[in-house]
C-alpha positions as CSV (number, residue, x, y, z in Angstrom):
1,X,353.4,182.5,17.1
2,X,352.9,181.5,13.5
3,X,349.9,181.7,11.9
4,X,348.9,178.3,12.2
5,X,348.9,178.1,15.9
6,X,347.1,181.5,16.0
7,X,343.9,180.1,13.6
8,X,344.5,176.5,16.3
9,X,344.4,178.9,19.4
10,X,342.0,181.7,18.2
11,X,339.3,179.6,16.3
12,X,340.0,182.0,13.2
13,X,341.2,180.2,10.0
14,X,344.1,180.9,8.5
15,X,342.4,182.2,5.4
16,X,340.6,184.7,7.7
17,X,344.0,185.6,9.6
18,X,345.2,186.4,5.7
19,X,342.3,188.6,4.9
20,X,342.9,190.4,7.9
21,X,346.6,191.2,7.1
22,X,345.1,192.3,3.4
23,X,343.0,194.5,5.3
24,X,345.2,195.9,7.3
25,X,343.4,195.1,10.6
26,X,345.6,192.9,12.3
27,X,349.7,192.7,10.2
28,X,352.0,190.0,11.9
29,X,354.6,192.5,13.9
30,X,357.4,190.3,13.5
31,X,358.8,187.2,11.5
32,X,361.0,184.6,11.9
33,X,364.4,183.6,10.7
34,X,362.8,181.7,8.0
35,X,361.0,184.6,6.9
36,X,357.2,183.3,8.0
37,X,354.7,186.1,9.6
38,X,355.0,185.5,13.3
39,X,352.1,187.1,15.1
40,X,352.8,188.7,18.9
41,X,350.8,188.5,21.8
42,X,349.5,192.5,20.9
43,X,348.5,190.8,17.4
44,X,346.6,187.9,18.7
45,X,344.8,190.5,21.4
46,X,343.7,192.4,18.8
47,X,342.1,189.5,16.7
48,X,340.1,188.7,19.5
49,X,339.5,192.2,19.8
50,X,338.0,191.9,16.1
51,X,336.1,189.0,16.8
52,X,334.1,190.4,19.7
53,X,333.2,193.7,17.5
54,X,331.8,191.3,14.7
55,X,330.3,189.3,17.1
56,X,327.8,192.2,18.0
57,X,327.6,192.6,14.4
58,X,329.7,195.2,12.7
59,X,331.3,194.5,9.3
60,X,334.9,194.9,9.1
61,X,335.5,198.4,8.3
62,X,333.4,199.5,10.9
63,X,335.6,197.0,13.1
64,X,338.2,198.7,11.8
65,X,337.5,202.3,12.3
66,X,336.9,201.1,16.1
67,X,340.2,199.9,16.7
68,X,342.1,202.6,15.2
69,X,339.8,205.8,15.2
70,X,340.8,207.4,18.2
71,X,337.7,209.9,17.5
72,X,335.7,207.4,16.6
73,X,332.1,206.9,19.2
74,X,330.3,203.9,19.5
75,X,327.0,205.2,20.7
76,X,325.4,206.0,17.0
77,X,326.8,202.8,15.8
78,X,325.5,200.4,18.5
79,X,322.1,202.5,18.3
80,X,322.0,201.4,14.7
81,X,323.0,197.9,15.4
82,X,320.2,197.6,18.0
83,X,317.7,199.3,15.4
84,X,318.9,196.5,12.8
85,X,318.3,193.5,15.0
86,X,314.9,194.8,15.9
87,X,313.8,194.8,12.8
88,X,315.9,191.7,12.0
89,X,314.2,189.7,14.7
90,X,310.3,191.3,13.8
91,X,311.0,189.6,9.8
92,X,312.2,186.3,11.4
93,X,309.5,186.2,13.9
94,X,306.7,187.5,11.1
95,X,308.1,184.3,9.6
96,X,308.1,182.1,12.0
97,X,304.3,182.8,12.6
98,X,303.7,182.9,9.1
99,X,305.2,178.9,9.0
100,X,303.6,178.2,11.9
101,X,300.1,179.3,11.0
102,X,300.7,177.2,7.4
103,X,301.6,174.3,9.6
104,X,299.1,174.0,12.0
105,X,296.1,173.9,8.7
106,X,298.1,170.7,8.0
107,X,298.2,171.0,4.2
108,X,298.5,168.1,2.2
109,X,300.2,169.4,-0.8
110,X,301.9,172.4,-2.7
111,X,298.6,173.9,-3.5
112,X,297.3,173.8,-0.1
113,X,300.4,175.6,1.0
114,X,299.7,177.9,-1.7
115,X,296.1,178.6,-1.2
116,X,297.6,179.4,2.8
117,X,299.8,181.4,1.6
118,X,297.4,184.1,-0.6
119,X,295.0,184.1,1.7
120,X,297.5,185.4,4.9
121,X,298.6,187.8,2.3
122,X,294.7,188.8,1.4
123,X,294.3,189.2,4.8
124,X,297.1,191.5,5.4
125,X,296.1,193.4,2.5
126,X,295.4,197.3,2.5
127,X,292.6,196.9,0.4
128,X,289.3,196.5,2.2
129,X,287.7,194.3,-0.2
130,X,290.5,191.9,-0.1
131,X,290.5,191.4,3.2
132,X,286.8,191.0,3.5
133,X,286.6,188.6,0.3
134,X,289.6,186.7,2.2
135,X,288.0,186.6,5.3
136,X,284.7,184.7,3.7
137,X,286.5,182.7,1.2
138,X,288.2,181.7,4.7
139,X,286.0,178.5,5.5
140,X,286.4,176.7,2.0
141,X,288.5,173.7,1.6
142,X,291.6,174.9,2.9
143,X,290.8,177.3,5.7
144,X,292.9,180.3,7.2
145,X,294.4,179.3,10.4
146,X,292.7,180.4,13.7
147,X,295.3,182.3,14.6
148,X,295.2,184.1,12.2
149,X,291.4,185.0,11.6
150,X,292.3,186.5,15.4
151,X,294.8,188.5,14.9
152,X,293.0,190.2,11.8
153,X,290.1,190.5,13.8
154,X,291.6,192.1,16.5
155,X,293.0,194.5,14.4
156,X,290.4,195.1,11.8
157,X,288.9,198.9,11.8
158,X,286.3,198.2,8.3
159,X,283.4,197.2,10.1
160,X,282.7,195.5,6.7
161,X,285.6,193.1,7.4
162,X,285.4,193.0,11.1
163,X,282.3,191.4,10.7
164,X,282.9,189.2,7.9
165,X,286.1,188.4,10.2
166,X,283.8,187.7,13.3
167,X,281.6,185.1,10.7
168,X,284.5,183.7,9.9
169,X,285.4,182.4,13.4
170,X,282.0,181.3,14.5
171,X,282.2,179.1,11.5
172,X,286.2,177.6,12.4
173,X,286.7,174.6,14.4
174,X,287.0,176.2,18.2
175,X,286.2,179.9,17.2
176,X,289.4,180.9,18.7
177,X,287.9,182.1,21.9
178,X,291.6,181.1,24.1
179,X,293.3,183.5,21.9
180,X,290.0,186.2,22.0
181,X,290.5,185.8,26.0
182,X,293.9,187.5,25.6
183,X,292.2,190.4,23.1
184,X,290.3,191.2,26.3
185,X,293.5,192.0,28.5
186,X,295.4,194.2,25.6
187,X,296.0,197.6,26.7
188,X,294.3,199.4,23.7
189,X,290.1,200.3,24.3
190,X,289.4,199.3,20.4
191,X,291.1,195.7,20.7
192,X,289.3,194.5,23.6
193,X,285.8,196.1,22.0
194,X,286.9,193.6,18.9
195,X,287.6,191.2,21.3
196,X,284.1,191.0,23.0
197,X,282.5,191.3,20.1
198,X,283.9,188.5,18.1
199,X,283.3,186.4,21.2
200,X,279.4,187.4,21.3
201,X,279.2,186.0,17.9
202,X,280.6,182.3,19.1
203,X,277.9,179.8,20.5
204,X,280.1,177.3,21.8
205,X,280.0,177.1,26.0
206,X,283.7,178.3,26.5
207,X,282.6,181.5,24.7
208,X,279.8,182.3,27.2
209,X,281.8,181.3,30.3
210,X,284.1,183.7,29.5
211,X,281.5,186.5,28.4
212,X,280.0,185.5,32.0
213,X,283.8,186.4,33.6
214,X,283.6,189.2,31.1
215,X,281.0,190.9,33.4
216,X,283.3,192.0,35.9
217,X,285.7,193.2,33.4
218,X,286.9,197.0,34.3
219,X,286.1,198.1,30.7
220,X,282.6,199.1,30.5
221,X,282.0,198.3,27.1
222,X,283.4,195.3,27.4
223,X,280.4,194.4,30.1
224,X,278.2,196.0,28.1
225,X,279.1,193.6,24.9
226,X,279.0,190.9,27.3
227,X,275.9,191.2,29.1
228,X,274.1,192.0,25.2
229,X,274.8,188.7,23.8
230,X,274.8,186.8,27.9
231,X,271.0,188.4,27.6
232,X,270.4,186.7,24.0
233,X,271.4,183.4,25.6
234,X,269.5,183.5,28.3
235,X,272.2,183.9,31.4
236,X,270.6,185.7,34.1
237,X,274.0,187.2,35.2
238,X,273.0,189.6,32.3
239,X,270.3,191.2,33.8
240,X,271.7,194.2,36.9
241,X,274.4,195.5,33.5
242,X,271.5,195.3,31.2
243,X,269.5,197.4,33.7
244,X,271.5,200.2,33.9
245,X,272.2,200.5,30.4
246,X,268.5,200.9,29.9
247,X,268.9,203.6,32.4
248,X,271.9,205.2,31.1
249,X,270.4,205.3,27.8
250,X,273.5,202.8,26.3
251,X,272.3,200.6,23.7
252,X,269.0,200.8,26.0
253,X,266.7,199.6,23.2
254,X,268.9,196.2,22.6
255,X,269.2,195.9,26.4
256,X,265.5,196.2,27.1
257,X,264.9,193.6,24.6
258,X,267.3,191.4,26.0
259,X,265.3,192.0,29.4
260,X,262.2,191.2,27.8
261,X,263.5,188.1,26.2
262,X,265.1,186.9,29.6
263,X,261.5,187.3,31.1
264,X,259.8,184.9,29.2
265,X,261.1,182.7,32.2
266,X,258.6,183.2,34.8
267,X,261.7,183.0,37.2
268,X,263.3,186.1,36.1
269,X,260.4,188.1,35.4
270,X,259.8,189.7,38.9
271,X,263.8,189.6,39.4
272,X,264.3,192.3,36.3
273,X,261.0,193.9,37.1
274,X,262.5,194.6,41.1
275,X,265.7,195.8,39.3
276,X,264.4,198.4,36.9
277,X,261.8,199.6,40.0
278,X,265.0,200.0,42.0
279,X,267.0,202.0,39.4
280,X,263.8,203.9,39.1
281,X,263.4,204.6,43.1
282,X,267.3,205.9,42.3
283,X,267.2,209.8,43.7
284,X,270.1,210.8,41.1
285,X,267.7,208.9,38.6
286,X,267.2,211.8,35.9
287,X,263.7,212.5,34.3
288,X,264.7,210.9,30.5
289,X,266.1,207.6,32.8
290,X,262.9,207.1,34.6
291,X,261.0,207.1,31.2
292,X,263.2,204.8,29.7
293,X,263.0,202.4,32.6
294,X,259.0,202.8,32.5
295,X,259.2,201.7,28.9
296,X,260.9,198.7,29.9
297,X,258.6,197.2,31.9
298,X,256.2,197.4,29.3
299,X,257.4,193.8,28.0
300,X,258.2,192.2,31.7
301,X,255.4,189.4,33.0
302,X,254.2,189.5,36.2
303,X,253.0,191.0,38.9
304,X,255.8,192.9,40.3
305,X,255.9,194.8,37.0
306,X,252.0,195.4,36.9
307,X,252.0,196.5,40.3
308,X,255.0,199.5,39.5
309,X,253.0,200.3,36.5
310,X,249.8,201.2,38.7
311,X,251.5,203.1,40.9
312,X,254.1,205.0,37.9
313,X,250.5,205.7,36.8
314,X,250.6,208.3,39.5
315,X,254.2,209.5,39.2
316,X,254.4,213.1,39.8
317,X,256.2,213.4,35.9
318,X,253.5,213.6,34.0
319,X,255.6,211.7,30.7
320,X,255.9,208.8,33.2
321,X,252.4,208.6,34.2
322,X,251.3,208.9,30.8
323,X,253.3,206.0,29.6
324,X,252.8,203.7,32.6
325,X,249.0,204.3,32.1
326,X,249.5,203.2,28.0
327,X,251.3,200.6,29.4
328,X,248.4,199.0,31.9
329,X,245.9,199.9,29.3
330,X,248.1,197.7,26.4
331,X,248.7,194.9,29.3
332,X,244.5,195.3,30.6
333,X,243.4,194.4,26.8
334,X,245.4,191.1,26.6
C-alpha cells in the first residue's frame, strides 16, 4: 500500500507517515517496481500501534522505546502519565474557576477584569495582610465574586482574615449561604467550624433556616455556633443546646446571655427557666454545672425561675445556696 492510501486509510498525513520513517518508527518494508515506499499490512499495524501510545500521551521516543524495547515496562511510565494529567486537569480547572468567577461579576471593561483579577490573586496570597486587605477592599466598585469570598473563607486559618472574610460576605449580594450549606457537609472539623461561623454573621432568612437545620447537625460545634447566633435572633429552637452548654461550661457565658436575651419574651421565660431546673435536677449534674446553671437564672423572668431560686436557696452545696440567695435578694430589690 503506498503511502498515500496509508495517510487516506489511517487518518495520519503523509507528512507524519515521512517523519515517522525519519524516525525510524515505522520504515515502508517493501517498494514497488517504480521504486515508491510500499507500506505492508505489519507497517500499517504498527502505525496504529503508534497512534494509540500517543493517544494516551507519550511523545515519540517514548512510543518508540515501547514498541521495540523488549525490556522496556510500562508501569512507571503510565504512573507518570497519570501524575501529568492530574496536575494537567487541576491548572485547567483552577482556570476555568478563575474565568468563571471573573464572569459571573459581569465586568464592563479591561480594568474591571483587571481589578478581578488582583484581587483573586490577593486573596490567594501567602501573606496575611494581603489577603485581609483584599478581603475588605472586596465590596468596592468591582467586588470579588461570591464564590470566591467562600472558598477563602472556608479555608482561611488568620482569624484576622477569617473575619474580615466573614464581613465581606454579609456585605455581598446573597452572602453565599448555598455554597456555606456545602462547607457544613465537608469532611474536615475546621471547614465546617468556618462554615457555621460565616453563616452566623449573615442576617438574611435563608441563613437562619439553615442555622435552624444546623441544630441537628452531628458536629457539636457546629450546633453550638448555630444555636449562639439562632439565640441572638430570637429562634427559640436555640434554647435546649444553649442549655447544656451553660451546663457543660462551653461558651456558657455567651449562651446564658443568649438565654437571658431570649427571655425578654414572656413566652419563653418559664420554658428556659424549666430547662436549666431540669439540667440542674440531672443526678450526673457535677457541683461547678449546678453553679453555673444557678447563675443563669439569675437574668430569666418569671415565676418558674423565682420559685427554683427559693428553693436552690436551700441546696445542700453551700456555693449554690449562697448564689441563689444573692440572686432573690438582687431580684427582691427591683
Amino acid at each position: 500500500m503506498l503511502i498515500g492510501e496509508v495517510a487516506r486509510r489511517s487518518g495520519v498525513s503523509a507528512r507524519m507517515l515521512r517523519h515517522y520513517d525519519s524516525l525510524g518508527l515505522v520504515r515502508p518494508t517493501g517498494r514497488t517496481d517504480g521504486g515508491y515506499r510500499e507500506y505492508s499490512s505489519e507497517d500499517i499495524r504498527r502505525i496504529f500501534h503508534i497512534e494509540s501510545l500517543r493517544s494516551l500521551g507519550l511523545s515519540l521516543r517514548e512510543v518508540g522505546r515501547a514498541l521495540d524495547d523488549p525490556g522496556f515496562t510500562p508501569a512507571e511510565l503510565v504512573d507518570d502519565l497519570i501524575r501529568q494529567t492530574r496536575e494537567r486537569i487541576a491548572d485547567e480547572t483552577e482556570m476555568l474557576t478563575r474565568l468563571s468567577r471573573i464572569g459571573a461579576a459581569e465586568p464592563a471593561g479591561w480594568e474591571d477584569v483587571l481589578q478581578i483579577v488582583a484581587l483573586l490573586q490577593a486573596l490567594g496570597s501567602k501573606s496575611a495582610g494581603k489577603r485581609q486587605r483584599a478581603a475588605l477592599s472586596s465590596v468596592e466598585a468591582v467586588p470579588v465574586p461570591v464564590e470566591a469570598l467562600v472558598e477563602a473563607v472556608l479555608n482561611e486559618t488568620d482569624p484576622n482574615v477569617a473575619g474580615a472574610l466573614r464581613w465581606a460576605l454579609a456585605q455581598s449580594g446573597d452572602g453565599g449561604w448555598a455554597l456555606l450549606a456545602e462547607g457544613l457537609g465537608s469532611p474536615a472539623a475546621e471547614v465546617r467550624k468556618r462554615a457555621v461561623q460565616s453563616i452566623a454573621e449573615i442576617p438574611k432568612g435563608e441563613a437562619t433556616a439553615l442555622l435552624q437545620d444546623a441544630l441537628a447537625h452531628p458536629d457539636i460545634t457546629v450546633r453550638r455556633y448555630a444555636a449562639l447566633a439562632l439565640g441572638a435572633r430570637g429562634v427559640a429552637d436555640a434554647v435546649p443546646t444553649l442549655v447544656d452548654m451553660v451546663g457543660e461550661e462551653t461558651n456558657d457565658v455567651d449562651a446564658a446571655d443568649a438565654l437571658s436575651a431570649l427571655a425578654s419574651r414572656p413566652a419563653l421565660a418559664d420554658q428556659i427557666a424549666t430547662r436549666l431546673v431540669g439540667r440542674l435536677s440531672h443526678g450526673n449534674a457535677d457541683p461547678s454545672a449546678r453553679r453555673r446553671l444557678t447563675q443563669a437564672l439569675a437574668d430569666i423572668p418569671g415565676t418558674t425561675a423565682s420559685r427554683a431560686l427559693t428553693d436552690l436557696s436551700h441546696d445542700e452545696d453551700r456555693v449554690v445556696a449562697l448564689t441563689a440567695t444573692y440572686i432573690l435578694g438582687i431580684r427582691d430589690a427591683r
